[in-house]
C-alpha positions in Angstrom: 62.5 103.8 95.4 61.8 103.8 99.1 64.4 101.5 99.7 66.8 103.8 98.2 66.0 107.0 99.9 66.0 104.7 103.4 69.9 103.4 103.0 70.5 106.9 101.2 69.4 108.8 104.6 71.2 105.8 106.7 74.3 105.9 104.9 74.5 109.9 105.0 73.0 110.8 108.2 71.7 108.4 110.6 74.7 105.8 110.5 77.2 108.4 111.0 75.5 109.2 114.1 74.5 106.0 115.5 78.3 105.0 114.9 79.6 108.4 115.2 81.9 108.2 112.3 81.8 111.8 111.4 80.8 114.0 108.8 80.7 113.3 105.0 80.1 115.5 102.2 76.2 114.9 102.0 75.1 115.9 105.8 78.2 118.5 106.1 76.4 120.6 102.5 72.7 119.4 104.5 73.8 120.9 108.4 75.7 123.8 107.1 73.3 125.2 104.8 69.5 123.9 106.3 69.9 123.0 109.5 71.9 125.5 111.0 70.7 128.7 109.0 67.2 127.9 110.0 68.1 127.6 113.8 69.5 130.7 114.0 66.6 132.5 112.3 64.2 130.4 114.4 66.1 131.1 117.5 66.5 134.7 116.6 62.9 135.2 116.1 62.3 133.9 119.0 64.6 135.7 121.4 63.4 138.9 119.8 59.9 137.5 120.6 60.8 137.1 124.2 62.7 140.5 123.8 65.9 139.4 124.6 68.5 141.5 124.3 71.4 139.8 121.6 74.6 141.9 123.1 78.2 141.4 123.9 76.2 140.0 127.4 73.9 137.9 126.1 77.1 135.9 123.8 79.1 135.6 127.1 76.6 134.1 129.1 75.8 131.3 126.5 79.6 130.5 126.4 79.7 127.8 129.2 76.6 126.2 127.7 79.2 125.8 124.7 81.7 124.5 127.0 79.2 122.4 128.4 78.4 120.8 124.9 82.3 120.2 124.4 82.1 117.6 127.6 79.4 116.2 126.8 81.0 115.1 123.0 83.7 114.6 125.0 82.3 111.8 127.7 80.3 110.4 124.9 84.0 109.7 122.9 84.9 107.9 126.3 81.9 106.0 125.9 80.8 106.8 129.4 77.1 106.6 128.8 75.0 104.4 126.9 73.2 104.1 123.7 70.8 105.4 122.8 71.9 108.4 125.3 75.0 108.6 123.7 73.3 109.2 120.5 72.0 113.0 121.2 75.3 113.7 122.5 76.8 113.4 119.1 76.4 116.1 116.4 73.8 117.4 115.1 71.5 116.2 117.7 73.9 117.6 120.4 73.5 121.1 118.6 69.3 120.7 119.0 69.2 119.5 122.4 71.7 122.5 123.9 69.1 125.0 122.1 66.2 123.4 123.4 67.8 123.3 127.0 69.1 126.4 126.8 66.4 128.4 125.6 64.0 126.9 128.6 67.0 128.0 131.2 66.6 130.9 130.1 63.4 131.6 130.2 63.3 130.7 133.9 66.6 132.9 134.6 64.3 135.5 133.2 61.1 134.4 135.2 63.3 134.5 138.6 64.9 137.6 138.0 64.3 139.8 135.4 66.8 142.3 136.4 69.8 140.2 136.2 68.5 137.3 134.4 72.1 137.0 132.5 73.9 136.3 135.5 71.7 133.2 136.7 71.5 131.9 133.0 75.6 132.2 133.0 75.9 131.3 136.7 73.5 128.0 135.7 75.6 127.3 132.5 78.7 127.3 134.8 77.8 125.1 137.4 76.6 122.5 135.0 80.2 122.9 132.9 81.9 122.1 135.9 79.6 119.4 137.2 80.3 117.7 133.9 84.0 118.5 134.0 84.5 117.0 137.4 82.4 114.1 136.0 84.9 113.0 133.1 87.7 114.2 135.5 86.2 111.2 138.0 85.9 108.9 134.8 88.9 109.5 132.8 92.6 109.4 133.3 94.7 112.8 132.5 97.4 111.7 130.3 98.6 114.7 128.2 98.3 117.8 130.6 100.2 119.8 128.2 97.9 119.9 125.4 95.3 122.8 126.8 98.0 125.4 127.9 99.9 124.1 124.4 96.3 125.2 122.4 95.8 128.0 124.1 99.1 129.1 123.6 99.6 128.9 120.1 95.8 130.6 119.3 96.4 132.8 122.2 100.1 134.2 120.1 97.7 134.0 117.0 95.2 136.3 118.6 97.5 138.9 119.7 99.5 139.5 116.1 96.0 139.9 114.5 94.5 142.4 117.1 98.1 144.1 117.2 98.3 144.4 113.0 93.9 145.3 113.4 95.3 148.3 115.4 98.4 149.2 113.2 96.2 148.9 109.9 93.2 151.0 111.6 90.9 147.8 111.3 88.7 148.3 113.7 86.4 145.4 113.2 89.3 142.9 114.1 90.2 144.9 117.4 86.7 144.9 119.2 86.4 142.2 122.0 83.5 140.2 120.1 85.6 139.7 116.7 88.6 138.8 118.5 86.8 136.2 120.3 85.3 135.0 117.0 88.3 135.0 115.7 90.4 133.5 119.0 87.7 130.4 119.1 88.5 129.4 115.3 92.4 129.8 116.1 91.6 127.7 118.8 90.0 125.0 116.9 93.0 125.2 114.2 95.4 124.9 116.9 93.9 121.6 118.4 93.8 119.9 115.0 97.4 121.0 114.2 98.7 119.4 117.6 95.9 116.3 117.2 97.0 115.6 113.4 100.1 116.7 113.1 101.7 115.9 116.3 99.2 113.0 118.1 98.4 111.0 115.0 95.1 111.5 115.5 92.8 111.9 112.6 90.0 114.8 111.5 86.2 113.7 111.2 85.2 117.0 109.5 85.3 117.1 105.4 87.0 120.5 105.2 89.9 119.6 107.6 90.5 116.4 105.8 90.9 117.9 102.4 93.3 120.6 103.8 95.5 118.0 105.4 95.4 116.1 102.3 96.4 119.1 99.8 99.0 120.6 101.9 100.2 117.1 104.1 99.7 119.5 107.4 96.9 120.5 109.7 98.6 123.9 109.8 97.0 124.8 106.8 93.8 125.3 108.9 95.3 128.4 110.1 95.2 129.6 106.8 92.2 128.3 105.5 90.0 129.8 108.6 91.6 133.4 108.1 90.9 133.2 104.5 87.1 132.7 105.4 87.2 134.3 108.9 88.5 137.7 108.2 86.3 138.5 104.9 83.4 137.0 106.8 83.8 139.6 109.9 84.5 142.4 107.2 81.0 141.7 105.8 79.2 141.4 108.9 80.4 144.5 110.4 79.7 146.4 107.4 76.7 145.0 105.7 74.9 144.5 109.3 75.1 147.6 110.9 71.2 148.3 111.0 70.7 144.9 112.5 73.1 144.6 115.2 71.0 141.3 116.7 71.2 139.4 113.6 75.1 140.3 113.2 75.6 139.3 117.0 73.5 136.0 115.8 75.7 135.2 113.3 79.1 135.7 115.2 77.4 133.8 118.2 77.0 130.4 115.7 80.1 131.2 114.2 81.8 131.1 117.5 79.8 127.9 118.5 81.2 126.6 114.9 85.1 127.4 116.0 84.9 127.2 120.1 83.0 124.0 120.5 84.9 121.5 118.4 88.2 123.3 119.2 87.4 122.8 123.3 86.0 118.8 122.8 89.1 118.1 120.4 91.8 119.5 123.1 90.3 117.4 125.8 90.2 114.7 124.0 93.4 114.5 123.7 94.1 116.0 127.3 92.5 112.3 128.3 93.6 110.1 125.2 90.4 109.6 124.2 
């Protein structure tokens, strides 16, 4: 019996980081409905411990931290560290080890400077984005630079009919800066698989995107498919969280993490031909 549960837990979780062969259906049901529900209420607790303030501020100044994490997967695809390094850059240890670090940054943004502790923790976030950037820039050769302006394009056109039908309909939960950025960084992520798959022959590692490529023979169904999730989800949130605006602002911060992080990894990715 124990040797079963061993190669069960190495087949389903441990091999697919050590080799970083993606997700299958096992640890993608496991992350998406333990591990990362019970980080955000652990991390929420904890911020409200601290008495951080969950805003429109607070979401902003975690997103080069997200950015950050995005290089990182990104150096360890070009194999530019070693194991076992490489193995908490790879998901979901990568997830763990950017709370961890960013939670203790924090806490000594707030320790310096109480008043203005979201600018250093930003500012801080920022300087190590670029410092990675400039790393795998050093590292890497650039070979497709139209990819990032072609992603950002396509989500960016995206964005723009949704907030522009959001204002014509009177839907005011799709119009407000945080949704649309909810929204932009899943467009963003469908966009980079469409151009990856489609166009690159390149090939998706998560379970969802693989079975909409295989039922509809296009990565342009994730468009659809993140809309169809996306826009209900946002409803619900908006109306069913009003008395909790920390844990709504929670929630959209993960689910931007969800749609931002892979969709900023994938487009450099192929930026270098990785």
């Amino acid at each position: 019996m124990w040797n079963e549960l061993r190669d069960f837990v190495f087949h389903y979780y441990i091999n697919p980081i050590i080799h970083d062969t993606g997700y299958n259906p096992i640890n993608t049901i496991t992350w998406a409905l333990l591990l990362a529900p019970l980080c955000v209420l652990l991390v929420l607790k904890l911020l409200r411990r601290l008495h951080f303030m969950i805003d429109d501020g607070f979401i902003a100044a975690v997103v080069p931290y997200i950015l950050l994490g995005s290089v990182l997967r990104v150096i360890e695809d070009a194999e530019l560290v070693p194991p076992p390094v490489s193995y908490m850059l790879i998901s979901p240890l990568i997830y763990l080890v950017l709370i961890f670090s960013t939670l203790i940054l924090l806490g000594v943004a707030l320790k310096i400077a109480p008043w203005r502790y979201k600018s250093i923790f930003a500012a801080t976030g920022m300087v190590l984005f670029v410092a990675s950037l400039a790393f795998l820039l050093y590292n890497a050769d650039l070979k497709l630079w139209w990819v990032i302006p072609a992603v950002c394009g396509i989500s960016g056109i995206i964005v723009a009919a949704i907030y522009l039908t959001g204002k014509r309909l009177h839907l005011h939960f799709i119009t407000t800066r945080i949704y649309l950025a909810t929204i932009g960084s899943h467009m963003l992520d469908a966009a980079s698989s469409y151009i990856g798959i489609d166009l690159l022959a390149y090939h998706g590692k998560h379970v969802l995107e693989n079975l909409m490529v295989n039922l509809t023979g296009t990565a342009a169904g994730m468009f659809i498919l993140k809309l169809g999730v996306l826009i209900p989800l946002l409803y619900l949130i908006d109306t069913g969280l009003k008395d909790d605006k920390e844990l709504g602002n929670m929630i959209m911060l993960t689910i931007i993490i969800v749609g931002l992080a892979p969709g900023v990894r994938n487009s450099l990715r192929m930026t270098f031909g990785i």
